[in-house]
Backbone of each chain as nested JSON, in Angstrom:
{
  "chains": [
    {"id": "A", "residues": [
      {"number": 1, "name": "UNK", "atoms": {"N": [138.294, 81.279, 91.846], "CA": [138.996, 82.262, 91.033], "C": [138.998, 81.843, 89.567]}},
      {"number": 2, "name": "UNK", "atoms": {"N": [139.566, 82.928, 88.753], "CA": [139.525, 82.511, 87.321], "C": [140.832, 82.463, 86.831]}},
      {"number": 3, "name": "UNK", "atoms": {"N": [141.198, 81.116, 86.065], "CA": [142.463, 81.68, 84.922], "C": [142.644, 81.297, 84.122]}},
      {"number": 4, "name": "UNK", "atoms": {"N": [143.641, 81.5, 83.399], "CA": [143.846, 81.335, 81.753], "C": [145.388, 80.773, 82.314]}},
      {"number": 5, "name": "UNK", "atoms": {"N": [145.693, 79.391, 81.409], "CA": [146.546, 78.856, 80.896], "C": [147.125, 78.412, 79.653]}},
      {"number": 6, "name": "UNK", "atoms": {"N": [148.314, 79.166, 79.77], "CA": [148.878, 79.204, 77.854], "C": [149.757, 77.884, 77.875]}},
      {"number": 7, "name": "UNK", "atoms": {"N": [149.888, 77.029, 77.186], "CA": [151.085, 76.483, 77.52], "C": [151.998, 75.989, 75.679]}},
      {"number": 8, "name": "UNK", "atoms": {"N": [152.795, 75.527, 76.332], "CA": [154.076, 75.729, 74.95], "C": [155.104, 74.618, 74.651]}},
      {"number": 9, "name": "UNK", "atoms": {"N": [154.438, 73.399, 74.811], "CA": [154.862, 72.332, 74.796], "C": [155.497, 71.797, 73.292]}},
      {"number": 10, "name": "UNK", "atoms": {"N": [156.505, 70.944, 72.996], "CA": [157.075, 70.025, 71.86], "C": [155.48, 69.777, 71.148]}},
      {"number": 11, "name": "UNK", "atoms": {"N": [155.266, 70.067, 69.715], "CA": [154.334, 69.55, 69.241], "C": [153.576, 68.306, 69.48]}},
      {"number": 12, "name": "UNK", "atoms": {"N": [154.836, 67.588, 69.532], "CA": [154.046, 65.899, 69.262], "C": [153.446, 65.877, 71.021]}},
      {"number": 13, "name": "UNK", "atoms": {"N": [153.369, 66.629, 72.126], "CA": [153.822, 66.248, 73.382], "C": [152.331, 67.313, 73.856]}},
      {"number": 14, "name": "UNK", "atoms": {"N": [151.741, 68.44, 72.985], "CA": [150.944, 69.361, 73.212], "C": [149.44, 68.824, 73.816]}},
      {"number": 15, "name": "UNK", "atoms": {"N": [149.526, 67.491, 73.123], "CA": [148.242, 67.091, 73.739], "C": [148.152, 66.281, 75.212]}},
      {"number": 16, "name": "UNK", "atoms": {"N": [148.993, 66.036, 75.5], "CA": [148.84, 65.861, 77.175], "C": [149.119, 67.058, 77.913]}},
      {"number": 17, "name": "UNK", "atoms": {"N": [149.451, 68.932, 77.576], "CA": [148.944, 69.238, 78.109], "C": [147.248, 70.033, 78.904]}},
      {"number": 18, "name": "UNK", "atoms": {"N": [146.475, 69.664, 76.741], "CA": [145.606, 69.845, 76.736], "C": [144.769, 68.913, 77.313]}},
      {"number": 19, "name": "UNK", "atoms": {"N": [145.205, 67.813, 77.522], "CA": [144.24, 66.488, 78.305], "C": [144.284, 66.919, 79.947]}},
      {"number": 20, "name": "UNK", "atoms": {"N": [145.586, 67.663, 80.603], "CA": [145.459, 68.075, 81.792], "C": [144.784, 69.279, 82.087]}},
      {"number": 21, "name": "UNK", "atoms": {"N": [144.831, 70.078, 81.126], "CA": [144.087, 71.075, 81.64], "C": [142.635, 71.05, 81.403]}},
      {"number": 22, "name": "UNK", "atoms": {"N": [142.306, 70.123, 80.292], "CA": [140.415, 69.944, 80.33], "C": [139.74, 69.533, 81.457]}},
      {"number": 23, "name": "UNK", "atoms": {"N": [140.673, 68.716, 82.486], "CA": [139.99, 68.317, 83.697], "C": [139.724, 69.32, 84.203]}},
      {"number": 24, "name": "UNK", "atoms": {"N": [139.876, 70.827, 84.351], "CA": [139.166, 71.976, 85.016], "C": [138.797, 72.459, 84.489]}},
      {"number": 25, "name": "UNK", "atoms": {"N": [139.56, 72.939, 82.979], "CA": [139.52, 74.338, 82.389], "C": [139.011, 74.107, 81.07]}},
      {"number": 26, "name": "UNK", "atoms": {"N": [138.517, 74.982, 80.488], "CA": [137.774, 74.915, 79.263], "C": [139.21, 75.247, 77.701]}},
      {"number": 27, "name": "UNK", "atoms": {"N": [138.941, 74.492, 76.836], "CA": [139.75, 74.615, 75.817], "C": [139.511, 76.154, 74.918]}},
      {"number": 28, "name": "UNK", "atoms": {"N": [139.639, 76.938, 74.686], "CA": [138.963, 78.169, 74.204], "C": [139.773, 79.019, 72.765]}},
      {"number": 29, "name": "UNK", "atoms": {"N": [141.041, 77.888, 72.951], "CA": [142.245, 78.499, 71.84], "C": [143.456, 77.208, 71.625]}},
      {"number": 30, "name": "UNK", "atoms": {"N": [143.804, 77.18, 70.511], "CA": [144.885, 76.512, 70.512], "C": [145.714, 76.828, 71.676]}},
      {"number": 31, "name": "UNK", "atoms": {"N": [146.401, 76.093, 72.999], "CA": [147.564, 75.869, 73.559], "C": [146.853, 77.116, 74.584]}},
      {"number": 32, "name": "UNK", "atoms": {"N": [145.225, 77.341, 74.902], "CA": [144.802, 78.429, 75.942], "C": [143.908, 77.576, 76.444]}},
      {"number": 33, "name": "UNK", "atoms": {"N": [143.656, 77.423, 77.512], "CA": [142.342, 77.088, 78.708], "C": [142.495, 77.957, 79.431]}},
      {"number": 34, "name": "UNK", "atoms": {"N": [140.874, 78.24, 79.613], "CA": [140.594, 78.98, 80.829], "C": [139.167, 78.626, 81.606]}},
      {"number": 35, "name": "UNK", "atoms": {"N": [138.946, 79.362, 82.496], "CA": [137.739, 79.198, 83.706], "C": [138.201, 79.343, 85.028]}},
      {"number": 36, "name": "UNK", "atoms": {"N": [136.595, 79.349, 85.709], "CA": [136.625, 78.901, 87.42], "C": [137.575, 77.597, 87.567]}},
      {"number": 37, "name": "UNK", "atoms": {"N": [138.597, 77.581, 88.587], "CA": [138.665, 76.966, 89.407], "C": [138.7, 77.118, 90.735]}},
      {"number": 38, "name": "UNK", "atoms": {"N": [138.275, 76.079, 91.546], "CA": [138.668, 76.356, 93.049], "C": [140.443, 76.329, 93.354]}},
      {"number": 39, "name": "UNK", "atoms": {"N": [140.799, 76.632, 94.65], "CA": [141.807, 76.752, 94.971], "C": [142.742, 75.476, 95.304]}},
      {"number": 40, "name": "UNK", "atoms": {"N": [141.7, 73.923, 95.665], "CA": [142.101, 72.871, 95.713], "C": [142.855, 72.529, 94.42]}},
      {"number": 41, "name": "UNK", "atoms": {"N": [141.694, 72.701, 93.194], "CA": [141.985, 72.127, 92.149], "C": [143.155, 73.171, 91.111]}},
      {"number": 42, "name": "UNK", "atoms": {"N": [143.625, 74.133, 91.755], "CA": [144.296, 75.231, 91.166], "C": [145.825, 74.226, 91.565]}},
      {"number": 43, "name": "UNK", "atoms": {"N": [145.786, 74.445, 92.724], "CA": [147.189, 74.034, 93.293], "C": [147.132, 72.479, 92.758]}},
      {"number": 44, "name": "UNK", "atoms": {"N": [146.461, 71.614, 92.75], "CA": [146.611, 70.321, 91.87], "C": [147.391, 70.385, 90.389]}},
      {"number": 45, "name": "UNK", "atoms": {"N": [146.533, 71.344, 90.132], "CA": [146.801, 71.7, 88.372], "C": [147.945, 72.249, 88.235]}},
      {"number": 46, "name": "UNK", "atoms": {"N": [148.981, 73.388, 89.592], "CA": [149.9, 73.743, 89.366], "C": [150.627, 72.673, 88.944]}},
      {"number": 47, "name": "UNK", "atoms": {"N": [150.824, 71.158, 90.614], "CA": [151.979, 70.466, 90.319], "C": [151.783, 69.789, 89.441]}},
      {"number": 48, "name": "UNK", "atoms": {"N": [150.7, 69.076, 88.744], "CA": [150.365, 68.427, 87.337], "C": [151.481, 69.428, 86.178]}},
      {"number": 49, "name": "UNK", "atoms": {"N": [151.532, 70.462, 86.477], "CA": [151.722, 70.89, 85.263], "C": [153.403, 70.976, 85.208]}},
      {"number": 50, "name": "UNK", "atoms": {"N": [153.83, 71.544, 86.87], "CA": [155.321, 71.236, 86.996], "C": [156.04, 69.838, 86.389]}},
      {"number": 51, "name": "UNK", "atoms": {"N": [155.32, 68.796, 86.687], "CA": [155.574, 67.548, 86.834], "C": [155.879, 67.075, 85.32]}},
      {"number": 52, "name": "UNK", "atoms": {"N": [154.612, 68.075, 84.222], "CA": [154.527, 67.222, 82.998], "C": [155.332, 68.006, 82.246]}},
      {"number": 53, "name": "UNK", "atoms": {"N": [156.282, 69.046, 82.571], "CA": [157.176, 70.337, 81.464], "C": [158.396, 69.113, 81.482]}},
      {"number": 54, "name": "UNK", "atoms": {"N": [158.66, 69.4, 80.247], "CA": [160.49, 68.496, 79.94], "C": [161.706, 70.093, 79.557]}},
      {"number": 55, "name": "UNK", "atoms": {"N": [162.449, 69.92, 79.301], "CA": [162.886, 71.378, 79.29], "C": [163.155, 71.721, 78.098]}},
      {"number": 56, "name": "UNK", "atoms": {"N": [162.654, 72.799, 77.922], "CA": [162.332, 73.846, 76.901], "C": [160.949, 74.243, 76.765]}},
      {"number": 57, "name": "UNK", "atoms": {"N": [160.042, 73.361, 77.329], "CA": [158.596, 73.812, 77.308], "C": [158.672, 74.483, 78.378]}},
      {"number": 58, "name": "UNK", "atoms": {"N": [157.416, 75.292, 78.296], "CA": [156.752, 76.078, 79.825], "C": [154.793, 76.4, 79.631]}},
      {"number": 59, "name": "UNK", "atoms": {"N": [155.13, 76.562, 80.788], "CA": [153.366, 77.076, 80.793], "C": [153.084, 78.23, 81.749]}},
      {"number": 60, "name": "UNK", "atoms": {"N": [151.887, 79.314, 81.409], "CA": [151.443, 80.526, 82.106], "C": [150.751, 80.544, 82.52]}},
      {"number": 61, "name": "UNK", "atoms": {"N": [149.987, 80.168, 83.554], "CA": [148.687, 79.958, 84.586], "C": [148.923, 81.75, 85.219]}},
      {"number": 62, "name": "UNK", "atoms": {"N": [147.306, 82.53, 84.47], "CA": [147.549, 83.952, 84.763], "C": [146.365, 83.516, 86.079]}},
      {"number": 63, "name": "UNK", "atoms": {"N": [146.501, 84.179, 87.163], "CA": [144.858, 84.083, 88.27], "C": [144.468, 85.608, 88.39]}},
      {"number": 64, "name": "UNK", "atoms": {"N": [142.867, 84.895, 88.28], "CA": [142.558, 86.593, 88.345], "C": [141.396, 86.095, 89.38]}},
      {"number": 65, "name": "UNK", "atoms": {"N": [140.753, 87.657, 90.195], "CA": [139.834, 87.111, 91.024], "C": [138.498, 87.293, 89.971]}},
      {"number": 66, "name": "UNK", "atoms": {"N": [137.639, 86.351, 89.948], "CA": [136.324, 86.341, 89.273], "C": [135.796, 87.475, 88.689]}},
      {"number": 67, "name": "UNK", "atoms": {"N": [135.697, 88.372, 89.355], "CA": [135.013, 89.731, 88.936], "C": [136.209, 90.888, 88.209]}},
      {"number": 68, "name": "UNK", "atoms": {"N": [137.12, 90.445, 88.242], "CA": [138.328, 91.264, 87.624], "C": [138.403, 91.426, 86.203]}},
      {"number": 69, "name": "UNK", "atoms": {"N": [138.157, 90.157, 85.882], "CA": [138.294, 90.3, 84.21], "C": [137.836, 91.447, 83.003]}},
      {"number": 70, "name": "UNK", "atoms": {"N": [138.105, 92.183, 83.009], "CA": [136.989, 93.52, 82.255], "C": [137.003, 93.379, 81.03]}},
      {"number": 71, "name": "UNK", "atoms": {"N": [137.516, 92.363, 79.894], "CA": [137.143, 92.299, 78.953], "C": [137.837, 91.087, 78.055]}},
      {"number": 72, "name": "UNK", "atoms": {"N": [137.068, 90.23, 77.158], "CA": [137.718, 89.098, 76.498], "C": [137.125, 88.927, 75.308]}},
      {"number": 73, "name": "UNK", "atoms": {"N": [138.262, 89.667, 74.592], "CA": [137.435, 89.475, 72.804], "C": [138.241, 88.798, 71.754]}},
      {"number": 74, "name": "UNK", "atoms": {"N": [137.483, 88.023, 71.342], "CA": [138.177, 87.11, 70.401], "C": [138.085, 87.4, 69.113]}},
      {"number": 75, "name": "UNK", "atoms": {"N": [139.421, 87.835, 68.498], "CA": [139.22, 88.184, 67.083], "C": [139.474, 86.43, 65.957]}},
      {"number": 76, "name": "UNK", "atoms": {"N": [138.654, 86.863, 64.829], "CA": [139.544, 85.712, 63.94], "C": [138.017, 84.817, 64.201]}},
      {"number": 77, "name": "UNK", "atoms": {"N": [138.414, 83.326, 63.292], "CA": [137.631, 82.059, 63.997], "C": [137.455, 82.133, 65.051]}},
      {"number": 78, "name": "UNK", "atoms": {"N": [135.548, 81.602, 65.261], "CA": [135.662, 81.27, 66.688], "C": [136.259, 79.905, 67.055]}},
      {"number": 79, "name": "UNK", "atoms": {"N": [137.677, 79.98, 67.984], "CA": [138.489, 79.199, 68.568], "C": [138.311, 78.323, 69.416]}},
      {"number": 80, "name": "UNK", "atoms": {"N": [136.673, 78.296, 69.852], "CA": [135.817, 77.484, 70.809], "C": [135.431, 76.14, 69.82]}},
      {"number": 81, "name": "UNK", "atoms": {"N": [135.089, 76.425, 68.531], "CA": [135.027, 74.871, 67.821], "C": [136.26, 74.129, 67.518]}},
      {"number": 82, "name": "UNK", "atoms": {"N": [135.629, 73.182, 68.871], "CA": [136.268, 72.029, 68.864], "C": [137.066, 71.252, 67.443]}},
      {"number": 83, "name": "UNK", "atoms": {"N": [136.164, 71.903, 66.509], "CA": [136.347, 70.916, 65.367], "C": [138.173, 70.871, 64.801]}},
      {"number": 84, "name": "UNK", "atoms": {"N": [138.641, 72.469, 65.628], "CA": [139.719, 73.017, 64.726], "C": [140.753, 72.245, 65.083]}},
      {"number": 85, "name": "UNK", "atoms": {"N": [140.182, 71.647, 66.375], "CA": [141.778, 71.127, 67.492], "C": [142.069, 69.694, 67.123]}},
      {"number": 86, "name": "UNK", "atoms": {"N": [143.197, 69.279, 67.031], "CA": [143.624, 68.299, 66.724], "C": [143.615, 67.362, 68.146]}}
    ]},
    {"id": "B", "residues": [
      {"number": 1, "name": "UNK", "atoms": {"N": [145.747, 100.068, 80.854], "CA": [145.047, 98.904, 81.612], "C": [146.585, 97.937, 80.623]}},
      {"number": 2, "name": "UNK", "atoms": {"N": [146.586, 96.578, 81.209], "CA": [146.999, 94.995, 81.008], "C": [146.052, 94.58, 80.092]}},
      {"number": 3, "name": "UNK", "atoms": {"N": [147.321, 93.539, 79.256], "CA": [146.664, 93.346, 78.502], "C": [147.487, 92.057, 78.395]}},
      {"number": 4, "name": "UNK", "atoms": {"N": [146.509, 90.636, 78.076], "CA": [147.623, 89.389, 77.656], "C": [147.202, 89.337, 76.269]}},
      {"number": 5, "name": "UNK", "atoms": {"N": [147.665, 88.866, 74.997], "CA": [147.002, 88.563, 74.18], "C": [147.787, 87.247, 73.741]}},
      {"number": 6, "name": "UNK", "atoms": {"N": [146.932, 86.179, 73.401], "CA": [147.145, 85.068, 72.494], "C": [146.837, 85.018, 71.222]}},
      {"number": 7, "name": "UNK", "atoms": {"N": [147.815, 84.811, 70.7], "CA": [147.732, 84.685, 69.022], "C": [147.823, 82.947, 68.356]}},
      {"number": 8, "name": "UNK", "atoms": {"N": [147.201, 82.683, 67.541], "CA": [146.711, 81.436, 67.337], "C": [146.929, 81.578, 65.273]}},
      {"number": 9, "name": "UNK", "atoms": {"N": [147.856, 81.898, 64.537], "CA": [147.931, 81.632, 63.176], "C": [148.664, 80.68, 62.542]}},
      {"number": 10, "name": "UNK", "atoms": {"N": [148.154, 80.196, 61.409], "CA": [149.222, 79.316, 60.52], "C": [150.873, 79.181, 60.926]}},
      {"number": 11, "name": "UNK", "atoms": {"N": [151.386, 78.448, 60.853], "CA": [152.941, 78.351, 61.231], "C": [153.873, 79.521, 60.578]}},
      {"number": 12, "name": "UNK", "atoms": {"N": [153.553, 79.621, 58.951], "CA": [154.526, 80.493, 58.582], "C": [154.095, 82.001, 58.361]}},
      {"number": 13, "name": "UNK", "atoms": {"N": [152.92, 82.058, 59.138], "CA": [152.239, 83.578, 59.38], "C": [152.071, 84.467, 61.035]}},
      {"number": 14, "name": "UNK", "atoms": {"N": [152.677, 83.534, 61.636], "CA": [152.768, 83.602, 62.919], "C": [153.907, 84.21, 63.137]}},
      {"number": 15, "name": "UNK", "atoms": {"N": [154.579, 85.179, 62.309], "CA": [155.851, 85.921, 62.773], "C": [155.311, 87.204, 62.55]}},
      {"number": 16, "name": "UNK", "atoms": {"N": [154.145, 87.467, 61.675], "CA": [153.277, 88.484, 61.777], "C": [152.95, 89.209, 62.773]}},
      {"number": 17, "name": "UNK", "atoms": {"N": [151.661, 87.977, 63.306], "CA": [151.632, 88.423, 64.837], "C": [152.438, 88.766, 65.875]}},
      {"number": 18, "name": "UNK", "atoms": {"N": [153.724, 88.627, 66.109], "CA": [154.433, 88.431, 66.918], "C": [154.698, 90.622, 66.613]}},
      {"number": 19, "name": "UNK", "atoms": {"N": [154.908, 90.542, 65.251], "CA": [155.536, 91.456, 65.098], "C": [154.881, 92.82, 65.326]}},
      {"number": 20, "name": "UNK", "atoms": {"N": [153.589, 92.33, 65.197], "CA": [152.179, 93.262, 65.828], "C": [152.282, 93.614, 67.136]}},
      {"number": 21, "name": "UNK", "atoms": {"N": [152.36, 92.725, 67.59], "CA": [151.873, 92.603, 68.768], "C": [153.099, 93.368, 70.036]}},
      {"number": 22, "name": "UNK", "atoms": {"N": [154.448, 92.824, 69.386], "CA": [155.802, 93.579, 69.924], "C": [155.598, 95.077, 69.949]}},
      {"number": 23, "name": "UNK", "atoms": {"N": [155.162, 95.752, 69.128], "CA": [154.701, 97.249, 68.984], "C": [154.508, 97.848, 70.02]}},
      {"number": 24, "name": "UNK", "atoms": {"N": [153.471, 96.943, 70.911], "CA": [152.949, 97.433, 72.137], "C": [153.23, 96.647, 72.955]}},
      {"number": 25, "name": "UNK", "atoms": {"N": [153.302, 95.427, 73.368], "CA": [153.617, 94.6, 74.258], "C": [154.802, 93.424, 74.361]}},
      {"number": 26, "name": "UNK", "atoms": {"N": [154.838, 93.263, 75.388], "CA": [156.263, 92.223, 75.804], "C": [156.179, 90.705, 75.461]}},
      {"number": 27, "name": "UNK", "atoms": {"N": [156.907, 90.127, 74.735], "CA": [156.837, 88.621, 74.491], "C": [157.347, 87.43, 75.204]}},
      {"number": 28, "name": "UNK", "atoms": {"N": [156.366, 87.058, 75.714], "CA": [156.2, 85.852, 77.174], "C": [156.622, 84.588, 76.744]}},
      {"number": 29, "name": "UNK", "atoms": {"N": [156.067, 84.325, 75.747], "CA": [155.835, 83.08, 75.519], "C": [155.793, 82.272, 74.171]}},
      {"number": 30, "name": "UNK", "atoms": {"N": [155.974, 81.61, 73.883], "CA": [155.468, 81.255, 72.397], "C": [154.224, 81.506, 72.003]}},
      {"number": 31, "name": "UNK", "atoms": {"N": [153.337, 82.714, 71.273], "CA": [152.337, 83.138, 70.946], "C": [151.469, 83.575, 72.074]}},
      {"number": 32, "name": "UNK", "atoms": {"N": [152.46, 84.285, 73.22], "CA": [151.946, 85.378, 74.065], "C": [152.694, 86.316, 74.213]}},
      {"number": 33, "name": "UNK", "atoms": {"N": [151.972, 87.178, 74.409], "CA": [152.623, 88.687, 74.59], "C": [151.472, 88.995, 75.82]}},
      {"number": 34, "name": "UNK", "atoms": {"N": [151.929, 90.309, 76.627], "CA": [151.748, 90.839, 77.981], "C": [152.458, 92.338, 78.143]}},
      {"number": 35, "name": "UNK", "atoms": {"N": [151.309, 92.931, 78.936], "CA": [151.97, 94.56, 78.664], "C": [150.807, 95.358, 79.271]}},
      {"number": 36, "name": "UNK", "atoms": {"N": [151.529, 96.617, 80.321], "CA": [150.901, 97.953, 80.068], "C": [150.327, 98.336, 78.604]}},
      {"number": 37, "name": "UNK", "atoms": {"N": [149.197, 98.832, 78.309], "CA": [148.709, 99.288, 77.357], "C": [147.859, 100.387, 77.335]}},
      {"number": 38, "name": "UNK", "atoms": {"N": [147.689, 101.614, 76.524], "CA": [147.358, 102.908, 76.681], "C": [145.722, 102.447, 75.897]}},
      {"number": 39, "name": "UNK", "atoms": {"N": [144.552, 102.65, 76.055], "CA": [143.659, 103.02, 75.757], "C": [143.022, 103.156, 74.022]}},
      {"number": 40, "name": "UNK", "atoms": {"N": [144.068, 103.924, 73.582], "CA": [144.146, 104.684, 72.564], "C": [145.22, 103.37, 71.883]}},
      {"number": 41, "name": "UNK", "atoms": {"N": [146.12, 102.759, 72.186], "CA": [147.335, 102.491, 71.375], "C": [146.457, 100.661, 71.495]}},
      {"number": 42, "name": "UNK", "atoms": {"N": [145.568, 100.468, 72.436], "CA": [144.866, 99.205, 72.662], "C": [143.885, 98.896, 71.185]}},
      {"number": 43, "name": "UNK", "atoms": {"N": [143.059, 100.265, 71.217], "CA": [141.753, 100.389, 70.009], "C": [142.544, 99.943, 68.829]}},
      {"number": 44, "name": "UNK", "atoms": {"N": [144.041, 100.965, 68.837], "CA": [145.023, 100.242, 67.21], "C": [145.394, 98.821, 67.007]}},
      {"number": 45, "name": "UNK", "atoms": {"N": [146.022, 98.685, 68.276], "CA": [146.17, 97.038, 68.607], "C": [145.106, 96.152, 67.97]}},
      {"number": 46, "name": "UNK", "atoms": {"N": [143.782, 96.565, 68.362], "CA": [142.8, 95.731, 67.972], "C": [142.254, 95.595, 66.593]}},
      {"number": 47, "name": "UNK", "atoms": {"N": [142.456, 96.742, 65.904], "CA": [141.704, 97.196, 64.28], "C": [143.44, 96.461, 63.648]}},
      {"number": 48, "name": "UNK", "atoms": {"N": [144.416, 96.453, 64.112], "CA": [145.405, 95.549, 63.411], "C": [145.232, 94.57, 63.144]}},
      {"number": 49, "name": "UNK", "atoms": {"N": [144.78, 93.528, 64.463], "CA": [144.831, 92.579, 64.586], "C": [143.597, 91.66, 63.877]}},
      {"number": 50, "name": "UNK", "atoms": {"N": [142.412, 92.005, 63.709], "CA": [141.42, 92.115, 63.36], "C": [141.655, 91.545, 61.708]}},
      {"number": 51, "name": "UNK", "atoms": {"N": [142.608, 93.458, 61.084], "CA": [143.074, 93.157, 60.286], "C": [144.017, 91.904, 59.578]}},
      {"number": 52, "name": "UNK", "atoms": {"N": [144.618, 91.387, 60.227], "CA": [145.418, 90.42, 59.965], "C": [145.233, 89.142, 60.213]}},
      {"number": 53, "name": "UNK", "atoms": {"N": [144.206, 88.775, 60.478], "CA": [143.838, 87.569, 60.532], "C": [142.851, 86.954, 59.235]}},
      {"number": 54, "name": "UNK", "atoms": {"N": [143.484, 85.499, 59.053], "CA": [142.665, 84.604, 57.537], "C": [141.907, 84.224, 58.287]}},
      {"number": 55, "name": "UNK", "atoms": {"N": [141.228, 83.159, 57.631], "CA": [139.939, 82.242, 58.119], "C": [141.233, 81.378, 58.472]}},
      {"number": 56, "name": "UNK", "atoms": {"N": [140.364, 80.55, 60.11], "CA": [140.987, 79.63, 60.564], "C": [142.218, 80.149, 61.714]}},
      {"number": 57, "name": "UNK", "atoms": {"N": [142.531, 81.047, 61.41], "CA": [143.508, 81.982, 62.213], "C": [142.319, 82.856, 63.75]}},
      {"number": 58, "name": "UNK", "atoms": {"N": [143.458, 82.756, 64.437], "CA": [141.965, 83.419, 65.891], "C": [143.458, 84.08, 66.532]}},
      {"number": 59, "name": "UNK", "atoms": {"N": [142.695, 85.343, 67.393], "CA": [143.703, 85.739, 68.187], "C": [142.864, 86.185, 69.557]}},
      {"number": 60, "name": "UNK", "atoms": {"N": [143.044, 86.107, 70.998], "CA": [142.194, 86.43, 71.946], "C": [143.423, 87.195, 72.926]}},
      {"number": 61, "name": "UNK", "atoms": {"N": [142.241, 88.691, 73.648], "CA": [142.758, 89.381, 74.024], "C": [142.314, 89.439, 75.166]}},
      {"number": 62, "name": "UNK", "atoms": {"N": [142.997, 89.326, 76.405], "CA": [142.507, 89.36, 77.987], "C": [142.855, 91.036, 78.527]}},
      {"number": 63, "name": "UNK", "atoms": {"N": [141.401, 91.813, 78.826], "CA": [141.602, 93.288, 79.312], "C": [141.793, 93.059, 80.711]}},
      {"number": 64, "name": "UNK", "atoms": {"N": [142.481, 93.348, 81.46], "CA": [142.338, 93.809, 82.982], "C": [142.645, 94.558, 83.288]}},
      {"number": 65, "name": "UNK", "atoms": {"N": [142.25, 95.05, 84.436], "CA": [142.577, 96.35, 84.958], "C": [143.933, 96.365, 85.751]}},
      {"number": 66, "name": "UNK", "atoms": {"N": [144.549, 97.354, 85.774], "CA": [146.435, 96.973, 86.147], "C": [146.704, 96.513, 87.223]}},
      {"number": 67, "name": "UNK", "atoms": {"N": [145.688, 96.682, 88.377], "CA": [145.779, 96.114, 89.693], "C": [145.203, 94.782, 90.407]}},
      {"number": 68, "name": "UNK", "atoms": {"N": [144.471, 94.148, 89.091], "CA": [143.76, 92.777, 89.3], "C": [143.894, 91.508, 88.512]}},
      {"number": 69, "name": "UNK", "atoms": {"N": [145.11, 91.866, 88.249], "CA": [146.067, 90.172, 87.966], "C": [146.923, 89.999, 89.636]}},
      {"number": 70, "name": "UNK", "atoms": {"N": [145.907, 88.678, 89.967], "CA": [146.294, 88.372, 91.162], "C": [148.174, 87.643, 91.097]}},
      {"number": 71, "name": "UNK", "atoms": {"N": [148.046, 86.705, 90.516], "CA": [149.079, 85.857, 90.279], "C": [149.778, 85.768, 88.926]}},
      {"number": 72, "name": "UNK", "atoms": {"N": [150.777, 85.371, 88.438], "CA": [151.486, 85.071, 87.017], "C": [152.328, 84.072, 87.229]}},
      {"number": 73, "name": "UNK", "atoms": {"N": [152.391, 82.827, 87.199], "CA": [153.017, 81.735, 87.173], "C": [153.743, 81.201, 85.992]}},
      {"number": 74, "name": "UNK", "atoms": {"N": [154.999, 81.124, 86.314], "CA": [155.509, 80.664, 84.442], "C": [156.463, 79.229, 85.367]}},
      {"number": 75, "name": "UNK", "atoms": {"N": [156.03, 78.271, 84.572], "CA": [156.298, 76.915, 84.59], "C": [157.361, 76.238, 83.793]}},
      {"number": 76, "name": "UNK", "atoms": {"N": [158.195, 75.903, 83.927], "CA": [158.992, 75.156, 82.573], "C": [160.164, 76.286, 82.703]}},
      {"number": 77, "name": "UNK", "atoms": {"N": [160.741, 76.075, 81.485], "CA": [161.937, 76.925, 81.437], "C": [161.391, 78.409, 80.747]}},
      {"number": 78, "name": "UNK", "atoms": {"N": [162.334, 79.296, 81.153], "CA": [161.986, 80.378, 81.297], "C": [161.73, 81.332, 79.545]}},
      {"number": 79, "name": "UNK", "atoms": {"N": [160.386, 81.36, 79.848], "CA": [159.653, 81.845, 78.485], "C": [160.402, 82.888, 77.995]}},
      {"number": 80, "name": "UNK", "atoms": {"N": [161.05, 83.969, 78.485], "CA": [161.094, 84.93, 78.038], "C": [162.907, 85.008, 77.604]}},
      {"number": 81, "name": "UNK", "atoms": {"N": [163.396, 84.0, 77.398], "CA": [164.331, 83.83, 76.839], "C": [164.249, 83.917, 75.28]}},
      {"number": 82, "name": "UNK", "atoms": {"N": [164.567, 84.57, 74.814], "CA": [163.985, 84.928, 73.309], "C": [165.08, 83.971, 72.257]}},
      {"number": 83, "name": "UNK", "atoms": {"N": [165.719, 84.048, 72.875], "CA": [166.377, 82.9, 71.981], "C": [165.533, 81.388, 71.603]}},
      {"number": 84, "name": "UNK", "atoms": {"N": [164.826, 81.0, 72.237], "CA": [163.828, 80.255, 71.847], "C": [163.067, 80.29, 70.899]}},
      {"number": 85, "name": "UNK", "atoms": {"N": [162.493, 81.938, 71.078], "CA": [161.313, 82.151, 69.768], "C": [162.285, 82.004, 68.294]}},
      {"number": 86, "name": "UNK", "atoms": {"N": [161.637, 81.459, 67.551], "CA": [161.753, 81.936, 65.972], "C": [161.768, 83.585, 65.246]}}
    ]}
  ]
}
């Protein structure tokens, strides 16, 4: 399946959740990953992600099935160079 | 059709977006919004947004169709407490 994860972490704290989600998902936006994952590595990534929120952060893991997606347009910089991300 | 959009601008231009984006859709998250969206009120959405973005600024828009967002998972404390946002 496919999804997109937003997440909304304490600044100083944002990059461990971008270090967890590169193990599946592709970086594509400040504080967005998305892609294929399987269903093993979905439910991994859920409790990773339960595990790493302190409170006041959260995160949005949307699932869609593969062929669902009907459209993804990126306005602005392209948000795929790496170069922008800290 | 659904629509998620992520907005990605400068710190003190990022109330912009928010304010765009509220027009038509519901605010999830820190620099997400989510929503039914009409066709017609989507195309405006987009020539706004378009509009309002500097260099370095990106905003990405996920189309689906209303019946193929399988899942929506919100993690952490609860996003849509608006007292959070700025």
């Amino acid at each position: 399946m496919y999804v997109v994860m937003v997440y909304d972490l304490e600044a100083d704290r944002t990059h461990k959740a971008l270090k967890l989600g590169r193990r599946y998902l592709t970086h594509v936006q400040n504080s967005v990953l998305e892609g294929e994952i399987s269903e093993g590595d979905l439910a991994t990534l859920r409790n990773e992600v339960e595990d790493l929120l302190k409170p006041g952060e959260s995160t949005i893991i949307y699932e869609l099935s593969s062929d669902t997606l009907l459209n993804r347009s990126v306005y602005g910089d392209d948000p795929t160079d790496e170069k922008r991300f800290l």
